[in-house]
N, CA, C and O atoms as CSV, one atom per row, in Angstrom:
chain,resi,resn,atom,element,x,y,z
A,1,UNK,N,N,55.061,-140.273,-60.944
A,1,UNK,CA,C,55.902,-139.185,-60.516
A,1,UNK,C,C,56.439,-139.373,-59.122
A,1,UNK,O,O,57.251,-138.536,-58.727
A,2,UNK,N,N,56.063,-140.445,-58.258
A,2,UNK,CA,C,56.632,-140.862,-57.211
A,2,UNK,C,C,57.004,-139.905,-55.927
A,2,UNK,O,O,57.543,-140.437,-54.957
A,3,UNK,N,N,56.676,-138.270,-55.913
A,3,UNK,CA,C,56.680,-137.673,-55.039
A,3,UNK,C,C,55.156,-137.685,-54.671
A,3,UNK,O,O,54.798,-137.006,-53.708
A,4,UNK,N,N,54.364,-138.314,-55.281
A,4,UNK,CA,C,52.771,-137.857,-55.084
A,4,UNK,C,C,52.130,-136.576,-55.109
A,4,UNK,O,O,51.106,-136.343,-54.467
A,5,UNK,N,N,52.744,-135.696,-55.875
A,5,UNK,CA,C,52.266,-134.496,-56.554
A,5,UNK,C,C,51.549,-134.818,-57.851
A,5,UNK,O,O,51.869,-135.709,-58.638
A,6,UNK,N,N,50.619,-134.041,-57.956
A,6,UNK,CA,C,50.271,-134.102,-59.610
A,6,UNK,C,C,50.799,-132.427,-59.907
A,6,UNK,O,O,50.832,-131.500,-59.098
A,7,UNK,N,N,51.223,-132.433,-61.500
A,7,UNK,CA,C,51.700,-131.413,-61.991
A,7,UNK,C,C,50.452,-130.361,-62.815
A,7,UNK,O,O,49.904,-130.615,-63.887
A,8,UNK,N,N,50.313,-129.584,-62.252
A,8,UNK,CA,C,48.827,-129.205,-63.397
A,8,UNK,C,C,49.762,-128.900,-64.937
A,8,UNK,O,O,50.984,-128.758,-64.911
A,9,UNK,N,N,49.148,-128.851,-65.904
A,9,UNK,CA,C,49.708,-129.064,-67.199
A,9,UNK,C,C,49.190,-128.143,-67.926
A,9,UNK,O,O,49.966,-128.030,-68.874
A,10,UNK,N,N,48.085,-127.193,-68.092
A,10,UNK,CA,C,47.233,-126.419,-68.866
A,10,UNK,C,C,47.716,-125.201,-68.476
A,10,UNK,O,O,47.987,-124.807,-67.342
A,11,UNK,N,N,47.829,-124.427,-69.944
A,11,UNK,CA,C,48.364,-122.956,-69.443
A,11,UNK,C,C,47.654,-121.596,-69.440
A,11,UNK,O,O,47.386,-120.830,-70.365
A,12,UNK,N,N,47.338,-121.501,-67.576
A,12,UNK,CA,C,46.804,-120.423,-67.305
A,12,UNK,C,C,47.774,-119.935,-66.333
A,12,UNK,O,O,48.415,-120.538,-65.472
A,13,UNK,N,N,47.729,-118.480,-66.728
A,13,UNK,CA,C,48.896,-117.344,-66.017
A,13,UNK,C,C,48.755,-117.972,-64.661
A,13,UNK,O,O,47.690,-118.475,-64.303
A,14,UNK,N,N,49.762,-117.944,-63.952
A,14,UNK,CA,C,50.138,-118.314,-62.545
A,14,UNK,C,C,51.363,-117.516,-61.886
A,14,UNK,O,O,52.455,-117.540,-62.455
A,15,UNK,N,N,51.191,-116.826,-60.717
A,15,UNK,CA,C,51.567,-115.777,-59.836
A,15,UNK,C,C,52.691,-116.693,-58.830
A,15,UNK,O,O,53.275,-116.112,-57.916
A,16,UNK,N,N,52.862,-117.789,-59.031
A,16,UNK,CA,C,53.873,-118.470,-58.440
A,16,UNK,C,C,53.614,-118.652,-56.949
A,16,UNK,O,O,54.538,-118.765,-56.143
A,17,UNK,N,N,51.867,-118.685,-56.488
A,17,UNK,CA,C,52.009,-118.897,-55.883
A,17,UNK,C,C,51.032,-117.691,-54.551
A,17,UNK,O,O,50.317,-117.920,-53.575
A,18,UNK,N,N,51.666,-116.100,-55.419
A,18,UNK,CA,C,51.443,-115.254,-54.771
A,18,UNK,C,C,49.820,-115.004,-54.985
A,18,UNK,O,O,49.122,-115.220,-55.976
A,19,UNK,N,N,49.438,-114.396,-53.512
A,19,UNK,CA,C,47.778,-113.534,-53.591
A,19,UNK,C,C,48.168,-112.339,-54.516
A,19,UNK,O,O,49.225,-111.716,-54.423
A,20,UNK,N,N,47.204,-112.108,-55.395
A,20,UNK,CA,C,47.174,-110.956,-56.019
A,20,UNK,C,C,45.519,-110.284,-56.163
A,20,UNK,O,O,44.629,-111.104,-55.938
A,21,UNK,N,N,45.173,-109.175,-56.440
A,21,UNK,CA,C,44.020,-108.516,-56.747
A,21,UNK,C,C,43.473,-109.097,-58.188
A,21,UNK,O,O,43.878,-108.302,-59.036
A,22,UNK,N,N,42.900,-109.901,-58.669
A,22,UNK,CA,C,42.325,-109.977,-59.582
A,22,UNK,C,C,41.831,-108.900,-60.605
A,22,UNK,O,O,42.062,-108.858,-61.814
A,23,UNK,N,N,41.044,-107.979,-59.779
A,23,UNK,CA,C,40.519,-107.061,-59.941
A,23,UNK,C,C,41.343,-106.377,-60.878
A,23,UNK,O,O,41.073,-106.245,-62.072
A,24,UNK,N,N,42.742,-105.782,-60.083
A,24,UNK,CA,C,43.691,-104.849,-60.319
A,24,UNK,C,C,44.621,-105.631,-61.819
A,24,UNK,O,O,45.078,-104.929,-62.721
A,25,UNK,N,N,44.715,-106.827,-61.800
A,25,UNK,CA,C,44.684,-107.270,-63.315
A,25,UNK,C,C,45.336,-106.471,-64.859
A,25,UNK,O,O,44.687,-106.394,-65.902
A,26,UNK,N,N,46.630,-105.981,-64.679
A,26,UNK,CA,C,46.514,-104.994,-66.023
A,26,UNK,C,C,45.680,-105.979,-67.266
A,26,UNK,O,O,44.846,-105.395,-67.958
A,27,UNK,N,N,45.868,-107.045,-67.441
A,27,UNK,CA,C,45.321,-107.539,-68.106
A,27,UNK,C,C,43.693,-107.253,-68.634
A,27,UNK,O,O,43.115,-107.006,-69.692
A,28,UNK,N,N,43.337,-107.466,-67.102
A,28,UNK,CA,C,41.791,-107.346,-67.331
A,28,UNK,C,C,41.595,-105.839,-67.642
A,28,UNK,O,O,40.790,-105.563,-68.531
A,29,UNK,N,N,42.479,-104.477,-66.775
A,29,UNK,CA,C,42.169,-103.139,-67.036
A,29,UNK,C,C,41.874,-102.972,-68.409
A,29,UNK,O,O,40.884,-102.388,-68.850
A,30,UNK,N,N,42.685,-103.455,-69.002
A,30,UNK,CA,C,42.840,-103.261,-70.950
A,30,UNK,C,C,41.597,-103.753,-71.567
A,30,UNK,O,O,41.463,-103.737,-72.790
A,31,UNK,N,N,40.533,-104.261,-70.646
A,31,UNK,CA,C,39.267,-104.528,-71.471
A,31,UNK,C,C,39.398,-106.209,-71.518
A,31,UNK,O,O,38.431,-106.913,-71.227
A,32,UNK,N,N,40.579,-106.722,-71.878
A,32,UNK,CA,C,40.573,-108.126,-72.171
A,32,UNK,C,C,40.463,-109.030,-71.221
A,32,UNK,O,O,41.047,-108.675,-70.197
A,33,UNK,N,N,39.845,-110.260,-71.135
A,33,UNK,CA,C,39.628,-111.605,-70.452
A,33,UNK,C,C,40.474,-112.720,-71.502
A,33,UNK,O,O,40.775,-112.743,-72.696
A,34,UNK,N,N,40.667,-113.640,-70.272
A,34,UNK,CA,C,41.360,-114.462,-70.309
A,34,UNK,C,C,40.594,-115.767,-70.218
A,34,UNK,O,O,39.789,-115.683,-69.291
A,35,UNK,N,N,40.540,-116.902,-70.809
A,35,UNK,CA,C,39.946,-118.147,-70.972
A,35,UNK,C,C,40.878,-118.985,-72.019
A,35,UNK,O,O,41.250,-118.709,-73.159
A,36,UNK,N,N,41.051,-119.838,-71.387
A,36,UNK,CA,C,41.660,-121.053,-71.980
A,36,UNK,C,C,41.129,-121.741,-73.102
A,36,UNK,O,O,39.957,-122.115,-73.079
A,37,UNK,N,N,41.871,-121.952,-74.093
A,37,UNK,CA,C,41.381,-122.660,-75.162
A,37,UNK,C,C,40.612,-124.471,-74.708
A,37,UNK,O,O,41.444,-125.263,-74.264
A,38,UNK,N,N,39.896,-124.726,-74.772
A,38,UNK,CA,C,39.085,-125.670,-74.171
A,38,UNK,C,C,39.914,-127.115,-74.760
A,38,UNK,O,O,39.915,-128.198,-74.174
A,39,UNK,N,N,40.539,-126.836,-75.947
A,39,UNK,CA,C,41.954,-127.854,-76.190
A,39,UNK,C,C,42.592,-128.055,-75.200
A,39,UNK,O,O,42.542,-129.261,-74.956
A,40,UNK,N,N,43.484,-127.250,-74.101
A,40,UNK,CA,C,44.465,-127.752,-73.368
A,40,UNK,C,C,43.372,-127.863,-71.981
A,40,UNK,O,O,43.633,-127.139,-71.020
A,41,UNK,N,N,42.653,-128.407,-71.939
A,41,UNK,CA,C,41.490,-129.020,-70.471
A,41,UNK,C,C,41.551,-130.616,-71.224
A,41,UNK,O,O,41.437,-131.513,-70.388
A,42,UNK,N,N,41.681,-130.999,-72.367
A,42,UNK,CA,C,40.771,-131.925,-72.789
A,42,UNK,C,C,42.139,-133.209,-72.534
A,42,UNK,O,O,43.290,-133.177,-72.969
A,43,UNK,N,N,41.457,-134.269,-71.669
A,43,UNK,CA,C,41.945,-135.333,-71.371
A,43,UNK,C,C,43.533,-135.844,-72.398
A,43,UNK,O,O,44.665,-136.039,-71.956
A,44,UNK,N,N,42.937,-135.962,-74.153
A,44,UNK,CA,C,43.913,-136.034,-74.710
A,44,UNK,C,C,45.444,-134.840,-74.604
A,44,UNK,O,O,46.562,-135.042,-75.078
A,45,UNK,N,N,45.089,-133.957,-74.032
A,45,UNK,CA,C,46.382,-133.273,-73.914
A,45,UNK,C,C,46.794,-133.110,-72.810
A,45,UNK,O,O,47.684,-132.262,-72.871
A,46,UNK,N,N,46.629,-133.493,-71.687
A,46,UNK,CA,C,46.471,-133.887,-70.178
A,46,UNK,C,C,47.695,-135.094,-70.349
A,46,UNK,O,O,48.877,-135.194,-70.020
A,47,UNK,N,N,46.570,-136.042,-71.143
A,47,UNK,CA,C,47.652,-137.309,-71.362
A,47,UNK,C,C,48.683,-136.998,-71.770
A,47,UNK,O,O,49.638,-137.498,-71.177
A,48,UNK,N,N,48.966,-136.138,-72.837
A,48,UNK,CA,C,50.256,-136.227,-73.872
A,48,UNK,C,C,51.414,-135.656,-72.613
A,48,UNK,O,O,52.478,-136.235,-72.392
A,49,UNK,N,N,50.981,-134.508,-71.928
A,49,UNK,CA,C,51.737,-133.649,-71.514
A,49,UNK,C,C,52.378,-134.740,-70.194
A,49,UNK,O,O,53.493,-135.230,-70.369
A,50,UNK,N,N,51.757,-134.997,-69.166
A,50,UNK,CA,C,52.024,-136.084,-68.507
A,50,UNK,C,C,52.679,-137.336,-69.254
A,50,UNK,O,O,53.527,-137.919,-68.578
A,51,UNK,N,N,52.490,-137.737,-70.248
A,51,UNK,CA,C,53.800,-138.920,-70.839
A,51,UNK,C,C,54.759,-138.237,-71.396
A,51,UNK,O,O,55.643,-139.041,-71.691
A,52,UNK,N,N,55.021,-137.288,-71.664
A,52,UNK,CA,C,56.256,-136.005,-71.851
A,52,UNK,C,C,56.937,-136.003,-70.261
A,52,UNK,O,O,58.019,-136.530,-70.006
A,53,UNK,N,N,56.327,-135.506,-69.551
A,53,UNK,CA,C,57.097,-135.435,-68.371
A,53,UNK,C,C,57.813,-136.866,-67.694
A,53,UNK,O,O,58.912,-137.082,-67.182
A,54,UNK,N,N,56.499,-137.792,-67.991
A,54,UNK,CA,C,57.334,-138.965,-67.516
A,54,UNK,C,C,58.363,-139.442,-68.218
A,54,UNK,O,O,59.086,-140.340,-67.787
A,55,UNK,N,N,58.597,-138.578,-69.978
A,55,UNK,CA,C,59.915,-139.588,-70.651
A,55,UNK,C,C,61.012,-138.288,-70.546
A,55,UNK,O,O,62.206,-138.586,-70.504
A,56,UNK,N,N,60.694,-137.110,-70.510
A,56,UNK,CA,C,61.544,-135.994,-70.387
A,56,UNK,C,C,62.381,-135.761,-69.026
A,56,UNK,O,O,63.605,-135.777,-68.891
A,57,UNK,N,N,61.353,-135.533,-68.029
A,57,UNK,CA,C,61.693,-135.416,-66.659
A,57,UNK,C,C,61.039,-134.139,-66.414
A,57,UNK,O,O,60.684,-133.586,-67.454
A,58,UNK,N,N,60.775,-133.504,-65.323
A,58,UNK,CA,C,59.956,-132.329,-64.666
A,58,UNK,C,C,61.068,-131.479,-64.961
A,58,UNK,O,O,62.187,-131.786,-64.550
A,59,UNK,N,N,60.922,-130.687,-65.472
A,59,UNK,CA,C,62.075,-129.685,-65.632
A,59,UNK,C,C,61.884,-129.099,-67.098
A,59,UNK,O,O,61.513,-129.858,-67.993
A,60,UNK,N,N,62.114,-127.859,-67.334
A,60,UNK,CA,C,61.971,-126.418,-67.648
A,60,UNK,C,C,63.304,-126.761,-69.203
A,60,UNK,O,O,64.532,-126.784,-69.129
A,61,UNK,N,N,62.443,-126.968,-70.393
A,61,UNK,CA,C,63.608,-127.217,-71.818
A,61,UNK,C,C,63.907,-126.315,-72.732
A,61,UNK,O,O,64.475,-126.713,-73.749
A,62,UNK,N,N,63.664,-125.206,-72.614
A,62,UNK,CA,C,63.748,-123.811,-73.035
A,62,UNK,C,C,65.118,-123.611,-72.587
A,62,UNK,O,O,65.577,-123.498,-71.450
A,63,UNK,N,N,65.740,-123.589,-73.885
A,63,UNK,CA,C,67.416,-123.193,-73.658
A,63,UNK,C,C,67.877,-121.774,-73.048
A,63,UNK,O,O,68.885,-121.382,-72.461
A,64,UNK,N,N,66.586,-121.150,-73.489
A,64,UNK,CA,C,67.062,-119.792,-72.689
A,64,UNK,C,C,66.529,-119.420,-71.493
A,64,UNK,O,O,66.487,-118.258,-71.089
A,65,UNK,N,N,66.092,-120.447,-70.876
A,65,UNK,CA,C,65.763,-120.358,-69.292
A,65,UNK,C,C,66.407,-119.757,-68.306
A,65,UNK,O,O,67.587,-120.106,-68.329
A,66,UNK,N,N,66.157,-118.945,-67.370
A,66,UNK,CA,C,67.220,-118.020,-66.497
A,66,UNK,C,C,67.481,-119.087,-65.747
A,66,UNK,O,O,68.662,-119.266,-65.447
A,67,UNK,N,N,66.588,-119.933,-65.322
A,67,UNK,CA,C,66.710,-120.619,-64.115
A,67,UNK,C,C,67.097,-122.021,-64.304
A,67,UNK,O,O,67.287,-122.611,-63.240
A,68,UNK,N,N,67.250,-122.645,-65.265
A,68,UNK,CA,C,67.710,-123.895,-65.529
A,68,UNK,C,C,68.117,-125.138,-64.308
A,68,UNK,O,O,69.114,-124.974,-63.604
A,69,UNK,N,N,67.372,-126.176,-64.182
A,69,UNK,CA,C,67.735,-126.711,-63.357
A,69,UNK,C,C,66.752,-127.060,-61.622
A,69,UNK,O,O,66.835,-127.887,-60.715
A,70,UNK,N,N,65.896,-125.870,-61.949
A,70,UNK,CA,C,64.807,-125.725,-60.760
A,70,UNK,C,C,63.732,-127.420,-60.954
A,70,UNK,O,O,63.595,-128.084,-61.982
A,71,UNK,N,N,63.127,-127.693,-59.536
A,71,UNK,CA,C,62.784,-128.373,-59.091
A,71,UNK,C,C,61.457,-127.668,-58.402
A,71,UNK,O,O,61.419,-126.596,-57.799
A,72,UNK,N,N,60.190,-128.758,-58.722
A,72,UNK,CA,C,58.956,-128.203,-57.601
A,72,UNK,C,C,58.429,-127.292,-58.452
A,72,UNK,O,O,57.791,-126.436,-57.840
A,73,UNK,N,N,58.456,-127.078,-60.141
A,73,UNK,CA,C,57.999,-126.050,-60.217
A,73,UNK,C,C,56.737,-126.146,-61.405
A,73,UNK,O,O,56.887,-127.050,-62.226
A,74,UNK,N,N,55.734,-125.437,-61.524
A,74,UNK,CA,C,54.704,-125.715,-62.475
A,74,UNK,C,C,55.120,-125.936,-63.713
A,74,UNK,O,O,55.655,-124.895,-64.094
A,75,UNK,N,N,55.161,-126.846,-64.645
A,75,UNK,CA,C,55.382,-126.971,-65.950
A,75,UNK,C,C,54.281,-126.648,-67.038
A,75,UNK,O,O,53.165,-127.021,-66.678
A,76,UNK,N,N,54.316,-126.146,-68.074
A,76,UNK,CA,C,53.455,-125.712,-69.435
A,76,UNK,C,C,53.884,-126.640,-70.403
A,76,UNK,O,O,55.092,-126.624,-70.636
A,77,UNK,N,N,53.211,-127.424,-71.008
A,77,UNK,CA,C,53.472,-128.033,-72.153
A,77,UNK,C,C,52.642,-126.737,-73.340
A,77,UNK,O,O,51.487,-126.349,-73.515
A,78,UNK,N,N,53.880,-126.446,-73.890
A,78,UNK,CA,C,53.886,-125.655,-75.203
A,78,UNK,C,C,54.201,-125.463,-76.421
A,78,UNK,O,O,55.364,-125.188,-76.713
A,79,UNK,N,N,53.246,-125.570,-77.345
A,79,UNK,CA,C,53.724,-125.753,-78.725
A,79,UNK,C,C,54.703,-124.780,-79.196
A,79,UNK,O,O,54.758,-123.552,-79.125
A,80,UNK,N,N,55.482,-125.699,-79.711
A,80,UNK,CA,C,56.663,-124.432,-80.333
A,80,UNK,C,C,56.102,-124.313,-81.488
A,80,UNK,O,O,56.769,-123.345,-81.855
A,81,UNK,N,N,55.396,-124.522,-82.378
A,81,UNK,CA,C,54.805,-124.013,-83.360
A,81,UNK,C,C,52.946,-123.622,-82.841
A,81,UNK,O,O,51.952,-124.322,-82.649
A,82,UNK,N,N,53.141,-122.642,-82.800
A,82,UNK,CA,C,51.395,-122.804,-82.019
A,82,UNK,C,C,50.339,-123.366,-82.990
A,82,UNK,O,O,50.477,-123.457,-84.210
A,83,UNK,N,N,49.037,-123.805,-82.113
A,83,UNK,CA,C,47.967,-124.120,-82.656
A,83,UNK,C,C,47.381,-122.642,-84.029
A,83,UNK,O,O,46.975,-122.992,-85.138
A,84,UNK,N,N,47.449,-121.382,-83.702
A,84,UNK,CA,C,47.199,-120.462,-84.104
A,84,UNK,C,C,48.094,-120.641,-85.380
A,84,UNK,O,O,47.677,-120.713,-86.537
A,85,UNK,N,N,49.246,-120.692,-85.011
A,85,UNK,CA,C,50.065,-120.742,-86.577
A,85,UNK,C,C,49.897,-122.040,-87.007
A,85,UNK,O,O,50.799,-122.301,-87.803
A,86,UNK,N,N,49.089,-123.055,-86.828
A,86,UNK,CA,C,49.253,-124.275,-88.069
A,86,UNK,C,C,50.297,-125.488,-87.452
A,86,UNK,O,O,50.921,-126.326,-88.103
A,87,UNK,N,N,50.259,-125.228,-85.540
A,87,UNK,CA,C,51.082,-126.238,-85.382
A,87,UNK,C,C,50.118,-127.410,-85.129
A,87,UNK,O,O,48.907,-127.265,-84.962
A,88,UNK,N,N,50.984,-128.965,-85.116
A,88,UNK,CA,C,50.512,-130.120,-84.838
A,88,UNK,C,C,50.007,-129.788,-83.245
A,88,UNK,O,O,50.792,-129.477,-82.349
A,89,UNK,N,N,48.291,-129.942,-83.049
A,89,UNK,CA,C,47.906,-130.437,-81.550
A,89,UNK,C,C,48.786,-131.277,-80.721
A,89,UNK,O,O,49.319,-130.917,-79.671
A,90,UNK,N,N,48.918,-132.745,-81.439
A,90,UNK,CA,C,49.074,-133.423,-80.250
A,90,UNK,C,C,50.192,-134.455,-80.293
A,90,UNK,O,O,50.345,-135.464,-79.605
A,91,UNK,N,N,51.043,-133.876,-81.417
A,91,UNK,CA,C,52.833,-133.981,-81.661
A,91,UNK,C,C,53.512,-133.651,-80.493
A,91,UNK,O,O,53.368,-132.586,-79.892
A,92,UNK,N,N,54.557,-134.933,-80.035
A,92,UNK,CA,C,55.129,-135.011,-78.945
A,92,UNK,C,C,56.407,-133.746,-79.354
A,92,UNK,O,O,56.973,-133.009,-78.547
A,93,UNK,N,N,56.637,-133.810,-81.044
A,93,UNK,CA,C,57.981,-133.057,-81.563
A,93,UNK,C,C,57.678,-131.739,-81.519
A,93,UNK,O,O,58.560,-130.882,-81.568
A,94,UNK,N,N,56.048,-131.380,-81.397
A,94,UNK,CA,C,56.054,-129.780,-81.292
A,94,UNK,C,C,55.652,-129.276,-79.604
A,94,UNK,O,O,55.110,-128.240,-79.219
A,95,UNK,N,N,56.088,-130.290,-78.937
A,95,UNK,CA,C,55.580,-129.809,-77.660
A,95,UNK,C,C,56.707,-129.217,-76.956
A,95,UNK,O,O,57.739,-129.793,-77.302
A,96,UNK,N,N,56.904,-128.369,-76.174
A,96,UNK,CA,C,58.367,-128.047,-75.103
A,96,UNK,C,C,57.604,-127.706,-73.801
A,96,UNK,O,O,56.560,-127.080,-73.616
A,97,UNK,N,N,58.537,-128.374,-72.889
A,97,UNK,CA,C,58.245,-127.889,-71.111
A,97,UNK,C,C,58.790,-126.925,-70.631
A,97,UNK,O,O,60.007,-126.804,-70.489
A,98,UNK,N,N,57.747,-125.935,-70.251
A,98,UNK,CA,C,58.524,-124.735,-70.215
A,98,UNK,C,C,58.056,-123.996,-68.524
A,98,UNK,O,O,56.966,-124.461,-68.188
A,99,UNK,N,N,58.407,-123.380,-67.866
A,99,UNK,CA,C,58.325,-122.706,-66.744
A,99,UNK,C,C,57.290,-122.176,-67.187
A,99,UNK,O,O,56.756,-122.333,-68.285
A,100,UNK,N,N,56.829,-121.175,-65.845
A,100,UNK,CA,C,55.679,-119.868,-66.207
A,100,UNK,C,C,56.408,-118.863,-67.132
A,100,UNK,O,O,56.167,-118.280,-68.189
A,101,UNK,N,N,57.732,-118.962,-65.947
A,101,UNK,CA,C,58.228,-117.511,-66.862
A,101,UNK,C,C,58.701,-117.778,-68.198
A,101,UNK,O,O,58.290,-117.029,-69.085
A,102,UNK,N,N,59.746,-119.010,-68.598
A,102,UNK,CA,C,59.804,-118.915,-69.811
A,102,UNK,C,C,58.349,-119.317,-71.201
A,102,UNK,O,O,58.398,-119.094,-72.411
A,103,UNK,N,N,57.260,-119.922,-70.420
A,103,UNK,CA,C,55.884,-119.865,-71.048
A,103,UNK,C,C,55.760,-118.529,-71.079
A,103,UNK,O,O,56.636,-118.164,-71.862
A,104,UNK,N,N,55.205,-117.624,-70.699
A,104,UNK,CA,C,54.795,-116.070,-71.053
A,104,UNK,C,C,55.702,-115.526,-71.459
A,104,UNK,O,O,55.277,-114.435,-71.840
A,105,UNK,N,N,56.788,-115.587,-71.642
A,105,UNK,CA,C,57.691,-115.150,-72.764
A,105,UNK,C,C,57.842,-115.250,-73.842
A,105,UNK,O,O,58.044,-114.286,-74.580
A,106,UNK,N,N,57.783,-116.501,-74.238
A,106,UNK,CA,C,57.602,-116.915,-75.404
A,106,UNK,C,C,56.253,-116.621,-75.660
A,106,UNK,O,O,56.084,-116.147,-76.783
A,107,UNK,N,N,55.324,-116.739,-75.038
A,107,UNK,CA,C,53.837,-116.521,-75.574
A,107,UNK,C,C,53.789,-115.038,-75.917
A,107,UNK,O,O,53.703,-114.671,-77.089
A,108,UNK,N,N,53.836,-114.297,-75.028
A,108,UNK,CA,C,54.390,-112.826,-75.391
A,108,UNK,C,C,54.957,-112.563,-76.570
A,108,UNK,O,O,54.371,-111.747,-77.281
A,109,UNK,N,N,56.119,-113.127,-77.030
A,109,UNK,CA,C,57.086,-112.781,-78.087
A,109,UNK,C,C,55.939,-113.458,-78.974
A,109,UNK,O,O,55.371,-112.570,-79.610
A,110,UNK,N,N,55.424,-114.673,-79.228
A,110,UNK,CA,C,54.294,-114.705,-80.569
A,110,UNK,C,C,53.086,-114.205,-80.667
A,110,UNK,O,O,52.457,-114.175,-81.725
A,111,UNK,N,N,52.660,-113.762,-79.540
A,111,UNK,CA,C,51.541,-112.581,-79.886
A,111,UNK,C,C,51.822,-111.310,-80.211
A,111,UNK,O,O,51.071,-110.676,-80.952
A,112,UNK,N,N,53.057,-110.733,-79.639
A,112,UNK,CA,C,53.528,-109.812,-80.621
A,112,UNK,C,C,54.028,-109.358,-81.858
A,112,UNK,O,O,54.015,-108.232,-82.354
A,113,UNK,N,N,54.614,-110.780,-82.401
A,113,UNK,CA,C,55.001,-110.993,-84.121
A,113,UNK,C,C,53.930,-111.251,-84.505
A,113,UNK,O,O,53.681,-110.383,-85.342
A,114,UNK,N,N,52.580,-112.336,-84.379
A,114,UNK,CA,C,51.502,-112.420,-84.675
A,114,UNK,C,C,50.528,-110.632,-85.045
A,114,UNK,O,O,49.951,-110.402,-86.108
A,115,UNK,N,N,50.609,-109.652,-83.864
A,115,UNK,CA,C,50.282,-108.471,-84.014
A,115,UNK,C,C,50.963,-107.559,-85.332
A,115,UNK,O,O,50.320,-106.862,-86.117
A,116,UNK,N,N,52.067,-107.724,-85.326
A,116,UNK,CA,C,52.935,-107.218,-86.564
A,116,UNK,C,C,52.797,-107.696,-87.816
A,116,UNK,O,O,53.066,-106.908,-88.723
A,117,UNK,N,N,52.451,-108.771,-88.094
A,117,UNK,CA,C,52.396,-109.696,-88.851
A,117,UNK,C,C,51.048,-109.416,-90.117
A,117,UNK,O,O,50.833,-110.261,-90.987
């Protein structure tokens, strides 16, 4: 990656940066915790996501991105078909690089059809 950054790759909510109250959390208020599926820690998807970036480029592939074009910024490797629905783990064709914001959007929008469902 030649700037000598490493990109973290695993998707846990991120504040861009900002201090926030943990505590205060709507998330956590609602009773629920948050923990990462122990899949996206594990070396093999570390790897995949990092040789994605090196053949893609750092940058945000979600067509409906507000921000298109940003630089410096955390990337999510995310299944467009999720693990939950029956997608391929560690398919380069079901993976997309996506921002925070367009990651929790989309994650949002399939836990809510998932809820309906």
């Amino acid at each position: 990656m030649g700037n000598g950054r490493q990109l973290e790759t695993y998707p846990v909510h991120s504040h861009a940066g900002q201090p926030h109250d943990r505590a205060r959390h709507p998330f956590r208020e609602a009773g629920h915790t948050k923990t990462a599926n122990p899949f996206y820690l594990s070396p093999e998807w570390r790897a995949l996501v990092a040789e994605i970036i090196r053949e893609r480029g750092a940058r945000c592939e979600d067509p409906a991105c507000r921000f298109p074009g940003r630089t410096g910024i955390r990337l999510f490797g995310d299944h467009i078909v999720e693990l939950a629905d029956g997608g391929a783990p560690l398919d380069k064709a079901n993976v997309m690089l996506r921002c925070g914001s367009c990651h929790t959007r989309k994650t949002n929008a399939e836990r809510a059809r998932r809820m309906r469902a």
